[in-house]
C-alpha positions in Angstrom: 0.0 0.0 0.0 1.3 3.6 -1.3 1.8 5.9 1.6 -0.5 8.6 0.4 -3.3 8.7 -2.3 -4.2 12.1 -3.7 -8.0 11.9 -4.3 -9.3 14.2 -7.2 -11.8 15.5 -9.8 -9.2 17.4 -12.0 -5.9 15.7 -13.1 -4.4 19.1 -14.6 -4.4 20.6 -11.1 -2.4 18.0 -9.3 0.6 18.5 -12.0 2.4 20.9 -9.9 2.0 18.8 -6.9 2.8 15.5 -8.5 6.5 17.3 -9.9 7.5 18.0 -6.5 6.3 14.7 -5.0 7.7 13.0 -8.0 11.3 14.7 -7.3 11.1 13.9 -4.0 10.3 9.8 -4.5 7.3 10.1 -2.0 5.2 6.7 -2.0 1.8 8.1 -4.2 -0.9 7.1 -5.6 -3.6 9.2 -7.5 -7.4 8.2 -7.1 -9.7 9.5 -9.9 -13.3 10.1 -8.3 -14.3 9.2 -12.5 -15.3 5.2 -12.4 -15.0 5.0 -8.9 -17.4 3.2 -6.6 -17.3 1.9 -3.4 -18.4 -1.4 -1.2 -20.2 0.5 1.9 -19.8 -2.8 3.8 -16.3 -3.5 3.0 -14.2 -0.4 3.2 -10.7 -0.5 2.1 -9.2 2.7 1.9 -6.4 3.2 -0.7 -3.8 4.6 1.7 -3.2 5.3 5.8 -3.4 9.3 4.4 -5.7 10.9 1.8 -5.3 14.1 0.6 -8.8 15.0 -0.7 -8.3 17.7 -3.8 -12.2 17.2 -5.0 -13.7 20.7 -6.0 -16.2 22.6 -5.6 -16.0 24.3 -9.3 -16.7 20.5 -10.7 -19.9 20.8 -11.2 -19.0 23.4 -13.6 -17.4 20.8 -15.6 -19.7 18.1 -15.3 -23.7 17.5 -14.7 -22.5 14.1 -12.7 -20.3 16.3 -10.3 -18.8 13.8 -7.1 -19.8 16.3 -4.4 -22.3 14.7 -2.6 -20.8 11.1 -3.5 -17.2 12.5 -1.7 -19.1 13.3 1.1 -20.3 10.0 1.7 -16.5 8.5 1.1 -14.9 10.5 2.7 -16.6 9.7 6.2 -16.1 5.8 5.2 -12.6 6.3 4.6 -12.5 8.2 8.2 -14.7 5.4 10.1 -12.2 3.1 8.2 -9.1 4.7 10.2 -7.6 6.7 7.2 -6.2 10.4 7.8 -8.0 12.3 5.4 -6.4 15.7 4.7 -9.7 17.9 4.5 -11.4 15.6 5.5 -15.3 14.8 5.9 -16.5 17.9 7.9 -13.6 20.4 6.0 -15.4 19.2 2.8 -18.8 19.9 4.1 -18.2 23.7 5.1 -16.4 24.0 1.9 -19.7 23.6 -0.2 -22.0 25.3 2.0 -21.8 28.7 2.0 -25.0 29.3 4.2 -22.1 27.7 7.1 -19.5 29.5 6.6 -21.3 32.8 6.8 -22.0 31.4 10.0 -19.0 30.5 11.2 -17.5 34.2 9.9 -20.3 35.7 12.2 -19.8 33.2 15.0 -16.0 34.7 15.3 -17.0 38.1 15.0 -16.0 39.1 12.1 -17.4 41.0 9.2 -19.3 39.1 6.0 -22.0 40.7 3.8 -25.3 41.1 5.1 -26.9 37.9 3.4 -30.4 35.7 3.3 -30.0 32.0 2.6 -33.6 31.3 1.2 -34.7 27.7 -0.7 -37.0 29.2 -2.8 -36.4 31.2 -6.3 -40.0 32.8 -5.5 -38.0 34.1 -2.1 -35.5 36.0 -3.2 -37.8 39.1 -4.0 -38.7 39.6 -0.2 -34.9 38.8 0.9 -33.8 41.4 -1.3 -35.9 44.4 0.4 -34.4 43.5 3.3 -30.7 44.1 2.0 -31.3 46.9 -0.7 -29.7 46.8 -3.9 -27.0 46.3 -5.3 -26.5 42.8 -4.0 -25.3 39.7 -5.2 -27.7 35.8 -6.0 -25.3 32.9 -5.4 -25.5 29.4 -5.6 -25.0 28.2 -1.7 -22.4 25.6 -3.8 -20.1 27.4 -5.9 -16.4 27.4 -7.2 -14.3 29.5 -9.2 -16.6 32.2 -9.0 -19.6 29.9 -10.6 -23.2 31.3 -10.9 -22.7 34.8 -9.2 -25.3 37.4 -10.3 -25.3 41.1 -9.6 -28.5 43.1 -9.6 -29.1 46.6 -8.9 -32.4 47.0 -8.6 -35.9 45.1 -7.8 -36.8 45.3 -11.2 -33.9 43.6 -12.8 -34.0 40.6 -10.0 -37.4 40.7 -11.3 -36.6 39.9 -14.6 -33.4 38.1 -14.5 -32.9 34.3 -15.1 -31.7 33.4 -11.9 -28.5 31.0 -11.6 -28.9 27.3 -10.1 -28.1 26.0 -7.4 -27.0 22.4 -7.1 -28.4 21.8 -3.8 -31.0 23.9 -4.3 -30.3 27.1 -1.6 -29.4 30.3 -2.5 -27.6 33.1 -0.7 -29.2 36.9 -1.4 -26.3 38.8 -0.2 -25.1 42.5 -0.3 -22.3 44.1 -2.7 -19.6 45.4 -1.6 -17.6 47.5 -3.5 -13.7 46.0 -3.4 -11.3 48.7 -2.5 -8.7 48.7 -5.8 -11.3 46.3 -7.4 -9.7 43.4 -6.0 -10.6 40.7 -3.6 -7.7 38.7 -1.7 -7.1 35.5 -1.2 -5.4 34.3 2.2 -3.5 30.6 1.9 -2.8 28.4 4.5 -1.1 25.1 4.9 -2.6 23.7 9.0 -2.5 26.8 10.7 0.5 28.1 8.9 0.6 31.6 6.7 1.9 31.0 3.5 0.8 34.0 1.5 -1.8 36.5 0.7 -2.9 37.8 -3.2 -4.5 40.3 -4.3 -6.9 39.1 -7.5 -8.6 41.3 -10.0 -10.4 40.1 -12.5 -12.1 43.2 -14.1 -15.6 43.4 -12.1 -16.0 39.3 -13.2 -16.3 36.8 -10.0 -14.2 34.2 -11.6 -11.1 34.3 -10.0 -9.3 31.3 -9.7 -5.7 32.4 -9.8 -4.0 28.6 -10.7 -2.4 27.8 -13.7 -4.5 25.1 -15.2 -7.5 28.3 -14.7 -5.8 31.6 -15.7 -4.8 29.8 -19.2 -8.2 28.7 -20.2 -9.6 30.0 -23.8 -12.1 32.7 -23.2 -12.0 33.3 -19.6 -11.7 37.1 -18.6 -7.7 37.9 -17.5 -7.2 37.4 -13.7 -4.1 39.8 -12.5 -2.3 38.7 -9.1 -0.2 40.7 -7.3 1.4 39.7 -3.5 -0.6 41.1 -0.9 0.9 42.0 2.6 -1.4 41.5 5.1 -1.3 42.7 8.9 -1.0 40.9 11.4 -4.5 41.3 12.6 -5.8 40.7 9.5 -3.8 37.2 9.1 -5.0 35.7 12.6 -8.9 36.8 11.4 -7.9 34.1 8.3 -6.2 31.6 10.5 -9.1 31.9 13.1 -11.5 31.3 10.1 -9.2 28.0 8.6 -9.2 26.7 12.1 -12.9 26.9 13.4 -13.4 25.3 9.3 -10.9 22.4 10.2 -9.3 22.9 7.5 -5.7 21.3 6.3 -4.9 23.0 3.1 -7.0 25.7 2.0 -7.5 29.3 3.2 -10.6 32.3 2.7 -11.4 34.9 0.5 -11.8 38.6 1.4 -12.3 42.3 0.2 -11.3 45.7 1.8 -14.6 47.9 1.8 -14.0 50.9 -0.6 -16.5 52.9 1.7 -15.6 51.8 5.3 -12.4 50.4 4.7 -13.5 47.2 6.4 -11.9 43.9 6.0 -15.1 41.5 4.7 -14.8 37.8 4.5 -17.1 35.9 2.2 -15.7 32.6 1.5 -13.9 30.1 3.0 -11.8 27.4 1.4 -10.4 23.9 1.8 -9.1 23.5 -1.1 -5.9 25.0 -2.7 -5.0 26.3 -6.3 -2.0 28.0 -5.6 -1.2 30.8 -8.1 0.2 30.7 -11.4 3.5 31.5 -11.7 4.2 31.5 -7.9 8.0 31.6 -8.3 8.1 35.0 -10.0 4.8 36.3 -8.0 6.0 34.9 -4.5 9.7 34.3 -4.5 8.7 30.9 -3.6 6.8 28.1 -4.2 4.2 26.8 -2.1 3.8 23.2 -3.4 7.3 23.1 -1.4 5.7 23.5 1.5 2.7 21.2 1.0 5.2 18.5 0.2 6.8 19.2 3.2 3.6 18.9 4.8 2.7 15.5 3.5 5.9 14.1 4.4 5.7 15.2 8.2 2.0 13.5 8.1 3.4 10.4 6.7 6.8 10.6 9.2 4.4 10.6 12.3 1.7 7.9 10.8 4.5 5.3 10.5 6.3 6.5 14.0 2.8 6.3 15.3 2.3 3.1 13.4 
C-alpha cells in the first residue's frame, strides 16, 4: 500500500503537486473520483493518508459532479481509520456557504449582510431586506460559478436566476472591493503561507492557478502579493481553524466605503497561483510536500 493517495476530480491541477512529489520519490498514488465506486460494507481505503483535492467548481465541468458522493466517502474512509487531509467535515463547510457565513459571524467578524432562502420565488422579499445592489449565489459554488449582480428590484425581477445544485441560494449584499480586487489568504494547518490580491475586471471568476488563468475565453485574472497585517492574518487563521481545514484558506475584500476587512468565503481547497515563483519568490507546493511528508513521518512513528 502507497503511503499517500491524492483523491481528485481534475488531473491538470495535481501537476504541480505531482512534480515536486515526484522529485522527492514520495510513495503516491492518485485516485480519480471518475469510475469510482465503493463497497459501503467492506471499506478499504487506498492509503493510511488521503489528501482529498475534489472541488467545488466540478460541477462546472460536469452535470454528474462527485460532491455529494465524496461526502459520503470521505466519512467511510475516516470510520475506516484513514487520515483524510480535509477531510469529511472540512469538505462539508467548503460547499456550503449558508455555514461558513455562520461561522465568519460566529467569530466576529465582518461578512455581507446575506439571506440564505430555498426558494427562487423568495429572493424578491430577501432582497428588500438588503437593498440593492447585491449579489444571487449558488449556496455551492467554485471559481466564481453562478454569481449574479443586480441593482435594482426590477432587474431581479426579470433576471434568469443561476442554479443551485443543492437547491439554496444566498441573497447577499455588494460590496464594493477597494482597488477592485478581492484577496485570497493561503494556509497550509495553521501556517501563513501567502496573501494575493486578484482582480479580475468586475467578473467573479477568479481562480488564480495555472491550469485556470490559461483557459480559452476566460476574462484575464491579475495577481499581485498582498501583505497583510497581522491582525488581518490571525482573522484568516481563526476562520481555517474553526473550518478544520488542512490545506485551504478564505477569500476577502477591503470595503471601498468603510475600509472594512469583509470575509465571504472560505476554502479547503488550494490552487496555488500561477507562476508562484516569480509572484511569491517561492513556491508553495514546497511546502505542502513538506507537509505530507511530516504527516506520513508521524503515521509510520505512530504506526
Amino acid at each position: 500500500m502507497p503511503d499517500l493517495a491524492l483523491f481528485y476530480d481534475h488531473a491538470e491541477w495535481l501537476i504541480p503537486l505531482q512534480r515536486v512529489l515526484d522529485a522527492r520519490g514520495v510513495d503516491y498514488v492518485g485516485i480519480d473520483v471518475a469510475g469510482h465506486c465503493f463497497d459501503p460494507a467492506h471499506i478499504a481505503p487506498p492509503a493510511p493518508i488521503i489528501f482529498n483535492r475534489i472541488s467545488m467548481s466540478s460541477f462546472k465541468r460536469t452535470a454528474d459532479h462527485p460532491i455529494f458522493y465524496a461526502d459520503a466517502l470521505l466519512g467511510a474512509w475516516e470510520r475506516a481509520g484513514a487520515r483524510i487531509i480535509n477531510g469529511g467535515e472540512a469538505f462539508a463547510i467548503d460547499h456550503n456557504k449558508a455555514r461558513q457565513l455562520e461561522i465568519i459571524a460566529s467569530l466576529g467578524l465582518k461578512a455581507p449582510d446575506t439571506r440564505v432562502v430555498r426558494r427562487r420565488e423568495d429572493m424578491a422579499a430577501a432582497a428588500q431586506t438588503i437593498g440593492f445592489p447585491l449579489l444571487v449565489k449558488g449556496n455551492i459554488g467554485g471559481a466564481g460559478a453562478g454569481i449574479v449582480r443586480f441593482d435594482s428590484a426590477s432587474e431581479l425581477k426579470a433576471a434568469a436566476l443561476p442554479d443551485s445544485i443543492d437547491k439554496v441560494w444566498l441573497v447577499q449584499g455588494y460590496h464594493t472591493p477597494q482597488d477592485g480586487h478581492i484577496i485570497r489568504f493561503e494556509f497550509i494547518g495553521e501556517t501563513f503561507v501567502y496573501a494575493i490580491a486578484v482582480d479580475g475586471g468586475g467578473q467573479f471568476d477568479l481562480c488564480p492557478a495555472d491550469a485556470c488563468v490559461s483557459t480559452p475565453g476566460k476574462p484575464v485574472v491579475t495577481m499581485t502579493k498582498f501583505e497583510p497585517s497581522e491582525e488581518q492574518i490571525e482573522a484568516a487563521r481563526s476562520l481555517v481553524r474553526a473550518a478544520g481545514i488542512d490545506v485551504g484558506g478564505c477569500e476577502a475584500l477591503i470595503d471601498q466605503a468603510t475600509g472594512e476587512l469583509i470575509f465571504y468565503d472560505i476554502n479547503a481547497f488550494s490552487n496555488f497561483a500561477a507562476n508562484a515563483v516569480e509572484l511569491l519568490g517561492f513556491d508553495p507546493h514546497e511546502q505542502l510536500a513538506d507537509m505530507l511528508e511530516a504527516e506520513i513521518t508521524v503515521l509510520k512513528e505512530t504506526a
